[in-house]
C-alpha positions in Angstrom: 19.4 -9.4 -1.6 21.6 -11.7 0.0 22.1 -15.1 0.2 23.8 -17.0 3.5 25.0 -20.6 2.1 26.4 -23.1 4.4 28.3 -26.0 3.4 26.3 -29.1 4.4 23.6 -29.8 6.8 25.8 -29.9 9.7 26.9 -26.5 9.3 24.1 -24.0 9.7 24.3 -20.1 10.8 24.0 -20.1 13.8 23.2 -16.1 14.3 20.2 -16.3 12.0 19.2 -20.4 12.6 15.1 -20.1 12.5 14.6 -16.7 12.3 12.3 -15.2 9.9 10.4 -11.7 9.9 11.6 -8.0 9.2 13.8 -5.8 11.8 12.2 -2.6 11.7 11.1 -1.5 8.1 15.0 -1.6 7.2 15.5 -5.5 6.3 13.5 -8.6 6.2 14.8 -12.2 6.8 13.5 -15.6 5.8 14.0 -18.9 4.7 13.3 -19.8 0.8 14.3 -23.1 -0.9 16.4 -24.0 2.7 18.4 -20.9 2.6 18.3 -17.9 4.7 17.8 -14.8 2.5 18.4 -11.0 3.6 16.1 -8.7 1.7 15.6 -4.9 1.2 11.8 -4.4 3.3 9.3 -3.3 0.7 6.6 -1.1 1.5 3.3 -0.7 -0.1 3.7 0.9 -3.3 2.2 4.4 -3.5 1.7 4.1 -7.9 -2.0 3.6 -8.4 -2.8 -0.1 -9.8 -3.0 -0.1 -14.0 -6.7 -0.9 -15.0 -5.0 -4.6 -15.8 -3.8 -4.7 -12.3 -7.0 -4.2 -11.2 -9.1 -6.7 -13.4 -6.9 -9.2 -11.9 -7.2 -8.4 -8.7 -10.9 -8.2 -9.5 -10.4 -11.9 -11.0 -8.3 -13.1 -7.9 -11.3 -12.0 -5.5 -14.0 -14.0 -7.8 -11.3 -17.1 -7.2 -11.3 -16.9 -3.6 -15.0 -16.2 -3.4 -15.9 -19.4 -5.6 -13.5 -21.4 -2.9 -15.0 -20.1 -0.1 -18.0 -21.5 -1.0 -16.9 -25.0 -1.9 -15.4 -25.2 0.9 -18.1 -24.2 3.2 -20.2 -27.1 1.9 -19.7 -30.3 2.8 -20.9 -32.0 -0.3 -19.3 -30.0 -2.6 -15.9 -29.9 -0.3 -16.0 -33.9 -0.6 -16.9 -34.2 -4.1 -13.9 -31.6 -5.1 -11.5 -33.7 -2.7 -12.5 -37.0 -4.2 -12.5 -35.5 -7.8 -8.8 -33.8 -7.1 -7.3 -36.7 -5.8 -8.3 -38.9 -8.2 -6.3 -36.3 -10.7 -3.7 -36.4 -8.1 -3.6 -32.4 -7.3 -1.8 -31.7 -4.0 -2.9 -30.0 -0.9 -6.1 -31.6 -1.0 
């Protein structure tokens, strides 16, 4: 992986300024913590998921079912938003 630096916010690379995505399924570019990063593509791994793998995914899917559904209700959407801004969570 590789990392292009510029000095300052003045100076940015020109060549790769806003670009993101991969070039073929050789390299992929994009921008993390306000630097452009070069990175090997990565495929989909052919290894079959451990069973651990697995429970979590199963545990991930749960998650976004449960949101799903407080989302899709109004009262329980506003109740959530009041509750987490009260605790200050972000992205509310």
């Amino acid at each position: 992986m590789a990392i292009i630096r510029t000095k300052g916010k003045a100076r940015k690379s020109l060549l790769l300024a806003g670009v993101s995505g991969h070039i073929g399924k050789t390299i992929v570019v994009k921008q993390y913590k306000g630097k452009i990063v070069i990175a090997n593509y990565s495929g989909v791994s052919r290894k079959k998921p451990t069973s651990a793998q697995k429970n979590q995914r199963m545990h991930f899917k749960a998650a976004v079912a449960y949101a799903k559904k407080i989302i899709n209700d109004p009262l329980k959407k506003a109740a959530y938003t009041r509750r987490c801004s009260r605790l200050r969570y972000l992205n509310t």
